[in-house]
C-alpha positions as CSV (number, residue, x, y, z in Angstrom):
1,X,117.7,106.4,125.4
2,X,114.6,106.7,127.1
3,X,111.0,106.2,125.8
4,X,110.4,109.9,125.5
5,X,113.7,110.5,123.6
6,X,113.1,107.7,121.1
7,X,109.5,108.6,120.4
8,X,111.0,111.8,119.3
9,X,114.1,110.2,117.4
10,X,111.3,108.2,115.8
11,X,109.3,111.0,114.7
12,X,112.9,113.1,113.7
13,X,113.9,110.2,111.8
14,X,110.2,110.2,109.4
15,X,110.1,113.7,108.8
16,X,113.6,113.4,107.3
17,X,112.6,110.1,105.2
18,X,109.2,111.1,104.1
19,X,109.2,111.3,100.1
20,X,113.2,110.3,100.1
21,X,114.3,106.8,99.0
22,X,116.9,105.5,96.3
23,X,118.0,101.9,96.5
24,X,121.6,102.7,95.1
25,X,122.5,105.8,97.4
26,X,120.5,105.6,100.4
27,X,119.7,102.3,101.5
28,X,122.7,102.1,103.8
29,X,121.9,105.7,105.5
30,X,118.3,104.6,105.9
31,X,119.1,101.3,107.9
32,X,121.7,102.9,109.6
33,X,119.7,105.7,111.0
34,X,116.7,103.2,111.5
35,X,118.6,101.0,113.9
36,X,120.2,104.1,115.7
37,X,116.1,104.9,116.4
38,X,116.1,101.4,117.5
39,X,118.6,102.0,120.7
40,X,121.4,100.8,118.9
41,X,124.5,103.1,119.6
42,X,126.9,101.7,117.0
43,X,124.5,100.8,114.0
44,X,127.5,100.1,111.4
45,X,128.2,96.9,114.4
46,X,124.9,95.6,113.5
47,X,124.3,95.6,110.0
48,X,126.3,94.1,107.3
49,X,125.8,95.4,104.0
50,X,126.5,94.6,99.7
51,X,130.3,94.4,100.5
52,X,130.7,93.0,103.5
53,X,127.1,90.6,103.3
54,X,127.0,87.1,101.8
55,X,127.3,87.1,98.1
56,X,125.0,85.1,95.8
57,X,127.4,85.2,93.0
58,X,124.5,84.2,90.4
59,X,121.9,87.1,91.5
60,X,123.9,89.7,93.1
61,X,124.3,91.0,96.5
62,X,121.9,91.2,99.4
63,X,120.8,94.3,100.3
64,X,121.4,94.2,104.4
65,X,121.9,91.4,106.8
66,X,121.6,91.7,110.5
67,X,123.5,88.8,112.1
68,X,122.4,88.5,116.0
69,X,118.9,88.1,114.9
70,X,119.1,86.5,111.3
71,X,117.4,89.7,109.6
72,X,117.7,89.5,105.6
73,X,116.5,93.0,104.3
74,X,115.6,93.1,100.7
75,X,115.4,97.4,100.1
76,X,113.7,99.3,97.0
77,X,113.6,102.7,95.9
78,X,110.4,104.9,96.6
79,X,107.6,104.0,94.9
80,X,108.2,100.5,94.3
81,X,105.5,97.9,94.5
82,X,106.5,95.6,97.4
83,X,103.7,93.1,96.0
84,X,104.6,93.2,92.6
85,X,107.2,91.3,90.6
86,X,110.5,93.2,88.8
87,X,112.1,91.7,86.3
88,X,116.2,90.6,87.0
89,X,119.0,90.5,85.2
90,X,118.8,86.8,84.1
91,X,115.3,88.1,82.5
92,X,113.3,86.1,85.6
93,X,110.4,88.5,87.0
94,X,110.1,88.0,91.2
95,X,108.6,90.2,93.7
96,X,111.1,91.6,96.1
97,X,110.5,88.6,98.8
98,X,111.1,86.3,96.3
99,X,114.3,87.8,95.3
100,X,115.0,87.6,99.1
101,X,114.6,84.0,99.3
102,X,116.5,82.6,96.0
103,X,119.4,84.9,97.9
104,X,119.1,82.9,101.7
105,X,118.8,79.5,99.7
106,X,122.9,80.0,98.9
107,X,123.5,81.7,102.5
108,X,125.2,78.7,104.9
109,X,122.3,77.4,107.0
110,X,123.3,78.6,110.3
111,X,122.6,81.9,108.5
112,X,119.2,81.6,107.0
113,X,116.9,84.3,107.5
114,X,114.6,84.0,110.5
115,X,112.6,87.4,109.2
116,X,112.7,89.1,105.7
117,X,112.1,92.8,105.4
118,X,111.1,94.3,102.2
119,X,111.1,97.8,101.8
120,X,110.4,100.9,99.7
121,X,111.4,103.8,102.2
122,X,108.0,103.9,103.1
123,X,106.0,101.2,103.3
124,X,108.3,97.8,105.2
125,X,106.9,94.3,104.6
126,X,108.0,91.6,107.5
127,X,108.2,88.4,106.0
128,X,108.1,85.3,109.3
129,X,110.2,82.8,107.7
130,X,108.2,80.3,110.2
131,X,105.5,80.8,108.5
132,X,106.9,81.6,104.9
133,X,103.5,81.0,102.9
134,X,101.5,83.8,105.8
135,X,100.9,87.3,104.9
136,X,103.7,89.9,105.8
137,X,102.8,92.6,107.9
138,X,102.8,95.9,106.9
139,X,103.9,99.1,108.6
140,X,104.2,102.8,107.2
141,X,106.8,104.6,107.7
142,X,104.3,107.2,108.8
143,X,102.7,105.3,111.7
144,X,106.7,104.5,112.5
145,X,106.6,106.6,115.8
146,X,103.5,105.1,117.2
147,X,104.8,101.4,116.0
148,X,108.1,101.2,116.4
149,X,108.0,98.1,118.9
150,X,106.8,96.3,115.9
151,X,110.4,96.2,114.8
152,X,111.9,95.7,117.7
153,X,112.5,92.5,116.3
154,X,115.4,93.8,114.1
155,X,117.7,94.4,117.2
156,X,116.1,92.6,120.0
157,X,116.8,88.7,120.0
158,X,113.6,87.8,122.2
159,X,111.0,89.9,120.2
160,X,108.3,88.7,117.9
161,X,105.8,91.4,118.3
162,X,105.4,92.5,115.2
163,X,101.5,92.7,115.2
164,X,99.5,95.9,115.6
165,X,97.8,95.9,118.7
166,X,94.2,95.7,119.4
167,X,92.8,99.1,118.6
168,X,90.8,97.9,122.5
169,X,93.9,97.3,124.3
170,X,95.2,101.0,123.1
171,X,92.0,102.4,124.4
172,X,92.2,101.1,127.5
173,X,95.5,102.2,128.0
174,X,94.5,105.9,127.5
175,X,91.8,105.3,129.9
176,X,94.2,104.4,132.4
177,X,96.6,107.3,131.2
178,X,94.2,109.9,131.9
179,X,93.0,108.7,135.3
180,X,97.1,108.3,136.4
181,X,97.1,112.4,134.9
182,X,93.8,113.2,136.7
183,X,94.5,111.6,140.0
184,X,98.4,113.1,139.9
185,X,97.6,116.5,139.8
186,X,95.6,115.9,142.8
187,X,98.8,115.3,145.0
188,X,100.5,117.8,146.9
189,X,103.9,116.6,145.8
190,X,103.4,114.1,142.7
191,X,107.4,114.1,142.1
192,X,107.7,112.3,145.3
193,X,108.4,108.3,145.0
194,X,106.2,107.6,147.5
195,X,103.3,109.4,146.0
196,X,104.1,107.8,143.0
197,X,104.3,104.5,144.8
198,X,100.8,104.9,146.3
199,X,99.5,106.3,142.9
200,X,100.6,103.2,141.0
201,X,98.9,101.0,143.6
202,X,95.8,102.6,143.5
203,X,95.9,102.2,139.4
204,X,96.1,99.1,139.8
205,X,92.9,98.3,142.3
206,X,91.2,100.6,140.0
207,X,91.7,98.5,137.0
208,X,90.8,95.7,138.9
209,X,87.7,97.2,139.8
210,X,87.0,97.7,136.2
211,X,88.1,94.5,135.2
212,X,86.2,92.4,137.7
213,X,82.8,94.5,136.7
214,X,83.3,94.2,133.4
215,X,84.6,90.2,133.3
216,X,81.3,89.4,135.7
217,X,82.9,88.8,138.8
218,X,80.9,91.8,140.1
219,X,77.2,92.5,138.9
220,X,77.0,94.0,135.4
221,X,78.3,98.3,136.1
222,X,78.3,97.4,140.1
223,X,81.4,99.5,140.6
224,X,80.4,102.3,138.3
225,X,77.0,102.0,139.9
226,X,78.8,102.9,143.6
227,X,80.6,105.6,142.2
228,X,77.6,107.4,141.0
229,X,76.1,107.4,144.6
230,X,78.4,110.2,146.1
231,X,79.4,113.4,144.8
232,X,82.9,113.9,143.2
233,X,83.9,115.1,146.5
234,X,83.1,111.6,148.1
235,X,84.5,110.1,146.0
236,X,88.0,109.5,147.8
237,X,85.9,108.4,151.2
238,X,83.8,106.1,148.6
239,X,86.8,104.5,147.2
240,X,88.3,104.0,151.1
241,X,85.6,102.6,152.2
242,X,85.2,100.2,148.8
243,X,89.0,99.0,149.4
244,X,88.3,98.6,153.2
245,X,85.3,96.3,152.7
246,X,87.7,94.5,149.7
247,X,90.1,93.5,151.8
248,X,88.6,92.2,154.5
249,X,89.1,88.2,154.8
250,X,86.0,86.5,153.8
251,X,84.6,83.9,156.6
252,X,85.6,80.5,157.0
253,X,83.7,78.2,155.1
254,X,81.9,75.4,156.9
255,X,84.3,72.7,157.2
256,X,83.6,69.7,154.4
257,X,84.0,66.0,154.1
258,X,87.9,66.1,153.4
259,X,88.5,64.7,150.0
260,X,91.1,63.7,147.9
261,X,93.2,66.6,146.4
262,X,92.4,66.4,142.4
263,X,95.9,66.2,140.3
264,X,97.0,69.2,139.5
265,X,99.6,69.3,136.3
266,X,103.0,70.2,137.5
267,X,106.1,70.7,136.2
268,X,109.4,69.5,137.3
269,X,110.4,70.6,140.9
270,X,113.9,71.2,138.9
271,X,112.8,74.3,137.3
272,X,110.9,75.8,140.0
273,X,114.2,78.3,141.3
274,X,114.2,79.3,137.3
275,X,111.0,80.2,136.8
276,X,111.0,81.8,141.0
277,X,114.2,83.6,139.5
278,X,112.8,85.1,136.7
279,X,109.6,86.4,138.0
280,X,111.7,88.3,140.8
281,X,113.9,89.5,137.5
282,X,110.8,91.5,136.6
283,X,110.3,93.0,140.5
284,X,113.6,94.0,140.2
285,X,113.2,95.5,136.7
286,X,110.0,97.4,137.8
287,X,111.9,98.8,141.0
288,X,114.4,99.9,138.3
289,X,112.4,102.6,136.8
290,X,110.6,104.1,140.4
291,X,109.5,107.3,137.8
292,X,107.3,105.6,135.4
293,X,103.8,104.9,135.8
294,X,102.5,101.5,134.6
295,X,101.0,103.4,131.8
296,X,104.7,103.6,130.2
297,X,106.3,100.4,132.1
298,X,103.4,98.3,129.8
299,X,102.7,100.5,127.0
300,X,104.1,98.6,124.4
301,X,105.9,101.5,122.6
302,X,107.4,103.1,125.7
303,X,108.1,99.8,128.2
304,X,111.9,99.8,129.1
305,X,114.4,97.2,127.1
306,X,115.4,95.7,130.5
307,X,111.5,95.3,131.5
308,X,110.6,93.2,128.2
309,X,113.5,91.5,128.8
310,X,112.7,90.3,132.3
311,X,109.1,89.1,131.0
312,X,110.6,87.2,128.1
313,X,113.2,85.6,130.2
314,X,110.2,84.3,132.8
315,X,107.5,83.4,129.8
316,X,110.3,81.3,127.9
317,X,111.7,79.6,131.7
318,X,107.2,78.7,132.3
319,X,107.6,77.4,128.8
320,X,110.2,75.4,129.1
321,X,109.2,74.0,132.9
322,X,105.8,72.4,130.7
323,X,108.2,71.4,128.1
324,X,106.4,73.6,125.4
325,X,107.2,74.8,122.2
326,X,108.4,78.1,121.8
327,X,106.4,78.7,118.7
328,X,103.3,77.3,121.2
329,X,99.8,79.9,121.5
330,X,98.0,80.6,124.5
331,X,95.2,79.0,123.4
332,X,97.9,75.8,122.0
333,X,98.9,76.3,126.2
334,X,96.1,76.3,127.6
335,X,94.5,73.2,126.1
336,X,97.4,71.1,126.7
337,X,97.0,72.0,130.0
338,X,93.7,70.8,130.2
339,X,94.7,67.4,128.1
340,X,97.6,66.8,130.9
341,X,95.0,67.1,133.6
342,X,92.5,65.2,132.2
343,X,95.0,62.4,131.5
344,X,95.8,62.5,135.8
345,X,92.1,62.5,137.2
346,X,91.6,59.4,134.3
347,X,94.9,58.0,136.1
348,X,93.8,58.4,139.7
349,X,90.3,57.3,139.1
């Protein structure tokens, strides 16, 4: 399925769900259909449901289990307060998450829940069982073809991005978007890979350009001040000339007093072909899709399975070549980094 085709499965699959939704009848339909949406050919393969799930033989059956990526779905009808607690048939009164969890406490261990989703056909709740006591997020059905990588996490092993992203990040995206669109049409033959080819790399210095202005590694609006100096017929010969100047080597600098090499934190020379292997995985991945523009190879809705893959595979062997957590933040990275290094120049000193 491409990213075209499942946008639109995505959109088929809430305008036949909209204002439908009972627990007893159509739960099983529901997930089934979902996790077609998701790229999953065989659905029924993935999802076990009330007679072939684990039984809790004191509260009744679980709803829906996915067991390649410990998914514990907990599924109401329509209209049902995810928030709010229902009273069972032993007379206790839990919310739907906490009906969830008394169920995984009698599941084996190797079969606890890494995620529970609770669900009213339109509203789904995603409970991180790392962080059990967080807030779930919330998606709408509605918003379902515009988020739908924020369930990948349902079929897809290696994916935790269920967050929304940053209303600026989108933005910037469709910035990009429209100046691939603009600058396409402007080709004699945009079908052609080597059009394409030279299109993408001239996305890319673009976005650089704005970047580096915007980041202050060029004077506040330099570029767009540049720009604004020719006509929009110049503006081709402007750019040339920017990208000629750009790449020109800068001069040698004046030779200095050599001095010892500060340390430098390093991992282990062992996992240095990993981490070269998977960073060519994601070349290769790229090269796999010659038709799409960057705007749809990293858009986080339409980027290809194999793509993500490749990225996760390199971020998890960088991880592990630092000995990291894989629960770690960037920010978590980034000052252990700092700690490491500081710990060498106090060594060397």
């Amino acid at each position: 399925m491409t990213p075209q085709e499942q946008k639109q499965a995505a959109r088929d699959f809430v305008a036949f769900w909209t204002d439908k939704g009972c627990e007893k009848g159509q739960t099983q339909p529901f997930w089934l259909s979902l996790i077609r949406v998701l790229g999953v050919e065989r659905p029924e393969t993935a999802i076990e449901f009330e007679d072939k799930a684990h039984i809790d033989s004191a509260h009744g059956f679980i709803d829906g289990y996915i067991p390649s990526t410990h998914v514990l779905v907990e599924q109401k009808s329509l209209g049902k307060n995810l928030r709010a607690g229902i009273r069972q048939s032993d007379g206790s009164v839990l919310s739907p998450f906490q009906q969830a969890k008394r169920y995984a406490v009698d599941l084996p261990y190797s079969l606890r829940p890494r995620w529970v989703v609770t669900c009213n056909f339109a509203e789904f709740d995603v409970h991180d069982m790392e962080k059990p006591n967080a807030e779930p997020e919330r998606l709408l059905l509605a918003n379902l073809p515009d988020e739908l990588y924020r369930l990948a996490f349902l079929v897809d092993t290696g994916s935790e991005n269920i967050r929304r992203e940053k209303e600026i990040s989108k933005g910037a995206g469709d910035v990009v978007g429209a100046i691939y669109d603009a600058l396409l049409a402007q080709y004699r033959d945009p079908s052609n890979p080597a059009s394409l080819k030279s299109l993408n790399e001239l996305c890319v210095r673009l976005v650089f350009l704005l970047y580096a202005e915007d980041a202050d590694v060029f004077r506040r609006l330099q570029f767009h001040d540049y720009l604004r100096r020719f006509p929009a017929r110049d503006a081709r010969r402007a750019l040339v000339d920017l990208f000629r100047v750009l790449d020109t080597p800068p001069a040698p600098p004046e030779p200095a007093p050599p001095e010892p090499a500060p340390p430098v934190p390093s991992a282990p020379p062992s996992f240095a072909n990993v981490v070269a292997a998977t960073a060519q995985g994601i070349l290769d991945a790229r090269a796999r899709h010659p038709d799409c523009s960057l705007k749809i190879l990293y858009d986080e809705l339409t980027m290809p399975p194999d793509l993500r893959r490749a990225h996760q595979e390199n971020d998890r062997a960088v991880m592990a070549a630092y000995g990291f957590p894989k629960n770690m933040t960037e920010s978590e990275c980034v000052a252990e980094l700092f700690n490491r290094y500081q710990a060498l120049v106090a060594s060397c000193s």
